[in-house]
VOLOKOL-663084 format. One record per residue: x negated, y negated, z negated of N, C-alpha, C, O, CB in turn. Coordinates in steps of 0.2 Angstrom, whole numbers, plus 5000, padded with zeros to 4 digits. Glycine has a CB too. Layout:
VOLOKOL-663084
XYZXYZXYZXYZXYZ/...
//
This chain:
VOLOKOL-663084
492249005095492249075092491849075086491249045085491949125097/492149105081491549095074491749175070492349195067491848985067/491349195070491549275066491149295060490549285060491449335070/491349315055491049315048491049405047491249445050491749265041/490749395041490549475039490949475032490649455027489549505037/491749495031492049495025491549525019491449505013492749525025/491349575021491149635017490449575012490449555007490849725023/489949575016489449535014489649445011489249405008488949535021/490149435012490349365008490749365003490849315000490849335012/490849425001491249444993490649434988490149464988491549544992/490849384985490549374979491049344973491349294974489849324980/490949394967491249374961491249304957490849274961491149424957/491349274952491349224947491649264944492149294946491549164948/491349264937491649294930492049254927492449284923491149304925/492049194928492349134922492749114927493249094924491749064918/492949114935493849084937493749134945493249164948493948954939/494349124945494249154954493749104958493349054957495049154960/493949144963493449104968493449124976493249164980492649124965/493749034977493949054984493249004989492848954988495049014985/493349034995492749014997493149025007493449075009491749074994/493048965010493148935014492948955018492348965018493048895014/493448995025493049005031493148995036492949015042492849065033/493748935036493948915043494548855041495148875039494349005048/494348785041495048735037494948705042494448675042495048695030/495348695047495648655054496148635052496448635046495848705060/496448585058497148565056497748605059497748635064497348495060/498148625052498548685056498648765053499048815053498248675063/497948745052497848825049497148845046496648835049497848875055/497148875039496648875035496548965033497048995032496848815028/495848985033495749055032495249035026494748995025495449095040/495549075022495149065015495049145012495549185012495749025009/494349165010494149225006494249214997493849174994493349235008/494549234994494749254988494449304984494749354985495349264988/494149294981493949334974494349324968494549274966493249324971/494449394964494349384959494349444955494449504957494749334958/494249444948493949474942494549514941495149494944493649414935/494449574938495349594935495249544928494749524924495449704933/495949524928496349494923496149394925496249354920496149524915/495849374930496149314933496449304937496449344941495949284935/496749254936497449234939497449164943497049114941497949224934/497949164949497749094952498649084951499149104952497249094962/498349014947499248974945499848974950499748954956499248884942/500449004948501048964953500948914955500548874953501748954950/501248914959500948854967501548864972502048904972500148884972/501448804978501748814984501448764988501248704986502548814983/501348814995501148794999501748755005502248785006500648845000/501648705009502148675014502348725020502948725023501648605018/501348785021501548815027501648875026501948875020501148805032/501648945030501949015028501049045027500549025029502549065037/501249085022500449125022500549195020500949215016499749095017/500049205025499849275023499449305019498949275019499749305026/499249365015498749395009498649455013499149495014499149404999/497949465015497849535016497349555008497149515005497449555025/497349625007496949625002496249685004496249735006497449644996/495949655003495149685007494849735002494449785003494349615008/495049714995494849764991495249754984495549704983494049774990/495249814981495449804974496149804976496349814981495249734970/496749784968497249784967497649714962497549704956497349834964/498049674966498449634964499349634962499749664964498349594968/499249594957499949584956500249514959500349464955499949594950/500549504967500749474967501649434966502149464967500449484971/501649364964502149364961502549304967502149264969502049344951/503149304968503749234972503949224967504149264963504549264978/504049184967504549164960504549214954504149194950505249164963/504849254952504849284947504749354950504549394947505449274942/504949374958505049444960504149474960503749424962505449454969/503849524958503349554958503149594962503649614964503249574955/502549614964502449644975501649654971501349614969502449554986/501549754970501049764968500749794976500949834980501249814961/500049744976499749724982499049774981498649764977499649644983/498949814987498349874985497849854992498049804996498649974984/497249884992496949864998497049915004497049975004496249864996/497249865011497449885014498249855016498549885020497349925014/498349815013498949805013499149735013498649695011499149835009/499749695015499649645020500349615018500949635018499549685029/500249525015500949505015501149435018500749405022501149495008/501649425018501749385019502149325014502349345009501949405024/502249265015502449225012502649155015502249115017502049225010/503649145014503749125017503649015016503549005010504349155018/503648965020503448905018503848895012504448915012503448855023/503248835005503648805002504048834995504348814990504048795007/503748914997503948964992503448974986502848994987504049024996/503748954981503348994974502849054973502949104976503749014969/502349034969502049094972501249094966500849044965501849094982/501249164964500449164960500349214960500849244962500249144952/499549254959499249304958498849304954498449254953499149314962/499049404950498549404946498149464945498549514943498749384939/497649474947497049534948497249584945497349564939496349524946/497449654945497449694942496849734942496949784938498049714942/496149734945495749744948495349684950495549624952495849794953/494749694949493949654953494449674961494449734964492749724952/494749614964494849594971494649554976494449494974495249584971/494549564981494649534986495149504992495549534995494449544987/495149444992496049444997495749385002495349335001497049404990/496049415008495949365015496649315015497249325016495849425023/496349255014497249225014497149165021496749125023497449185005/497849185023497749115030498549095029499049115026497649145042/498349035031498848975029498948945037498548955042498448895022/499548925036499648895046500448845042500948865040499949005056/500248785044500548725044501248715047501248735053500148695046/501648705044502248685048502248625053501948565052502848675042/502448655056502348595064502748515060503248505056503048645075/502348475063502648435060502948375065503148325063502148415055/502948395073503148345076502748315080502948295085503448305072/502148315079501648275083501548285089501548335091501048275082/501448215093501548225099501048265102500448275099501648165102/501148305109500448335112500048275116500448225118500548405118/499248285117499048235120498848175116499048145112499448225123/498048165120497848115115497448115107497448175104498448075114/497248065104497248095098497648045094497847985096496548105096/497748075087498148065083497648025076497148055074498548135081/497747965074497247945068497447975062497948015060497347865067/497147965060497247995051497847965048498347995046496547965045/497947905048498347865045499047895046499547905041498147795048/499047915055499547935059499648015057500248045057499447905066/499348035056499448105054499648125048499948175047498948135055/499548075041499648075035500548055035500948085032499048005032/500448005039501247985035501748045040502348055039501547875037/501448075044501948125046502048185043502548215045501948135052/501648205040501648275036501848265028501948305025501048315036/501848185026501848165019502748205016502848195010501648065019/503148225020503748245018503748305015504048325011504048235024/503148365018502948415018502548435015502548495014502948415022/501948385009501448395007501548425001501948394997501148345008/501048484999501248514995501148484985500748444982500848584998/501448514984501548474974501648534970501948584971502348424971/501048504965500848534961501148514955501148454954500348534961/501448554952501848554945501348524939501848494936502148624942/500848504936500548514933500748544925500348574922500348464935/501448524923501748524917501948614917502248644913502648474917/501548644922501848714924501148754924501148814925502248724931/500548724923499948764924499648724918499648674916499648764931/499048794914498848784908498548744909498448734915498548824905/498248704905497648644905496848674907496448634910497748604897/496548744904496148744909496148754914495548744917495948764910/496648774916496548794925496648754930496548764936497048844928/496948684926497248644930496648614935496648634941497648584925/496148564933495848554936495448594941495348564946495748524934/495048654939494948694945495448724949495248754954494448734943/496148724949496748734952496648674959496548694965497448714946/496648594957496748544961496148554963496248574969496948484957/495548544962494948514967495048594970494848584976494048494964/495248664969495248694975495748674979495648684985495248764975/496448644978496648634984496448584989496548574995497048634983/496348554984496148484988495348494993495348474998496048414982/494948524991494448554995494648595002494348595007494148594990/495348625001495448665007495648615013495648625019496048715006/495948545010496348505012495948475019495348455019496548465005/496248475024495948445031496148395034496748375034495948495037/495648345035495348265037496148255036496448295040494848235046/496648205031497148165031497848195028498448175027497248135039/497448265025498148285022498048265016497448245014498448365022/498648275013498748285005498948325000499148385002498948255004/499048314994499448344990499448304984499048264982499148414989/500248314981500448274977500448314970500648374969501148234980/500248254965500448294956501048264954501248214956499948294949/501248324949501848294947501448304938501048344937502748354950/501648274935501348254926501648234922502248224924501048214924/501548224917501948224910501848144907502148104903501548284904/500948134912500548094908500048054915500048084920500048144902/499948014914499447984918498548004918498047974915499547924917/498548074922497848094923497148054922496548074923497948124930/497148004921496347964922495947984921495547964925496147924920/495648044916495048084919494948134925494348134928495048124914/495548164928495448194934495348124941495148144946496248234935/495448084939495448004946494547994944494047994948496247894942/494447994937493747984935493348034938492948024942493547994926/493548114937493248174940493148164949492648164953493748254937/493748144950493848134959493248094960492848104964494548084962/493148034956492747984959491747994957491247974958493147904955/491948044953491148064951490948144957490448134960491048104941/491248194957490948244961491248244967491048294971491048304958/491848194971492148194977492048104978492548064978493048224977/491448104977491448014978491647994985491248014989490647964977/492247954989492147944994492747974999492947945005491547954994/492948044994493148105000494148074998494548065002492748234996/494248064992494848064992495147994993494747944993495148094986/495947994994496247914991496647954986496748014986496747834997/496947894980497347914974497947874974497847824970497047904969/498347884977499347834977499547874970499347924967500147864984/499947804967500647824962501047824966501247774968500847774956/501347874967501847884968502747864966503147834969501747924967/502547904957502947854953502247864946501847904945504047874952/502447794943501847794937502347774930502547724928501247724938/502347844928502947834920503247784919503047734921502747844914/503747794914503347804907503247914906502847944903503847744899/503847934908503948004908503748034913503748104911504548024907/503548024918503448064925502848024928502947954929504148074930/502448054930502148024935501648084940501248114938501747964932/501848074945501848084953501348054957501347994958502448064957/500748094959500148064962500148084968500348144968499648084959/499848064973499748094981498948064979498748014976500348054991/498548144982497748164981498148174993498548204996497348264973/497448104994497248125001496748125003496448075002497348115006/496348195008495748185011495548125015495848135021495548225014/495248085015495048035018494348025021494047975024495147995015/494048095019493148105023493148155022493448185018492448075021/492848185025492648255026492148305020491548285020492248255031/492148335018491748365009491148375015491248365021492048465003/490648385011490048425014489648475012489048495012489648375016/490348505008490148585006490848605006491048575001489648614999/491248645008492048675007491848725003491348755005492548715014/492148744997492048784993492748814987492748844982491448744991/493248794990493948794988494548854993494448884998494348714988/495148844988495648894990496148824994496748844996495948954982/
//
């Protein structure tokens, strides 16, 4: 049993949102969300279905291109896989839970990492990068990847070969990720980012 006080956990950042961690299991992730009116958290897509409740303030939440003006008290949904960003139209707060698409694993026993990796790796969510501004980009990725629990991943998609973000991984996540080419250009290149240790502060969306 683990129970939080939303109200007393709301704390703003001026300069990016700011999502802060209250529950990242396998399967299903409960994340608290701030943000500032007029930040925004970049188009994205997640593998599993989530939901946005909004605890305070007013958003503009966007699927794809359709727009869903989100006030407090009010409650969405979001189906897997699906496009999706938000941008504060108000100092907000948003409760967001994520729950994983079943992926087949057997019941019973336990499951290694290794073995859990390659079975959701079909499913694992990608990030456009060529689709989000270049500041946002990296505090975009270390929050997902911070949410990310013991053996999942997530993959970039690029223009270019990131080596300062592999440099950034290896200075403030020493230890915590691995880095695959997927495919390594010359025009595209495709990265899978997986957790391979545990953070020892969650602090991401």
């Amino acid at each position: 049993m683990q129970k939080n006080n939303l109200n007393e956990l709301i704390q703003f950042d001026d300069n990016k949102f700011r999502p802060n961690v209250l529950i990242n299991e396998h399967g299903y992730r409960m994340v608290l969300l701030t943000m500032r009116a007029g930040q925004s958290v970049p188009e994205h897509a997640t593998a599993g279905r989530v939901t946005v409740y909004v605890i305070r303030g007013r958003v503009n939440f966007y699927e794809g291109q359709t727009p869903c003006d989100l006030r407090q008290g009010e409650v969405l949904n979001v189906a897997p896989s699906s496009k999706h960003r938000v941008e504060a139209v108000e100092d907000s707060a948003l409760l967001v839970l994520a729950t994983a698409v079943s992926q087949g694993i057997p019941d019973g026993g336990s499951v290694g990492i290794s073995a859990a990796s390659d079975s959701k790796r079909a499913n694992d969510e990608e990030l456009d990068l060529r689709e989000v501004p270049r500041p946002q980009r990296h505090p975009l990725i270390f929050a997902k990847f911070d949410a990310l629990a013991l053996g999942e991943s997530l993959r970039l998609l690029n223009d270019h070969d990131p080596i300062p973000l592999n440099r950034q991984f290896d200075s403030i996540r020493s230890g915590e990720a691995s880095w695959e080419y997927i495919e390594r250009g010359p025009a595209l290149y495709r990265i899978r980012i997986r957790r391979v240790a545990p953070s020892g502060q969650a602090v991401a969306v």
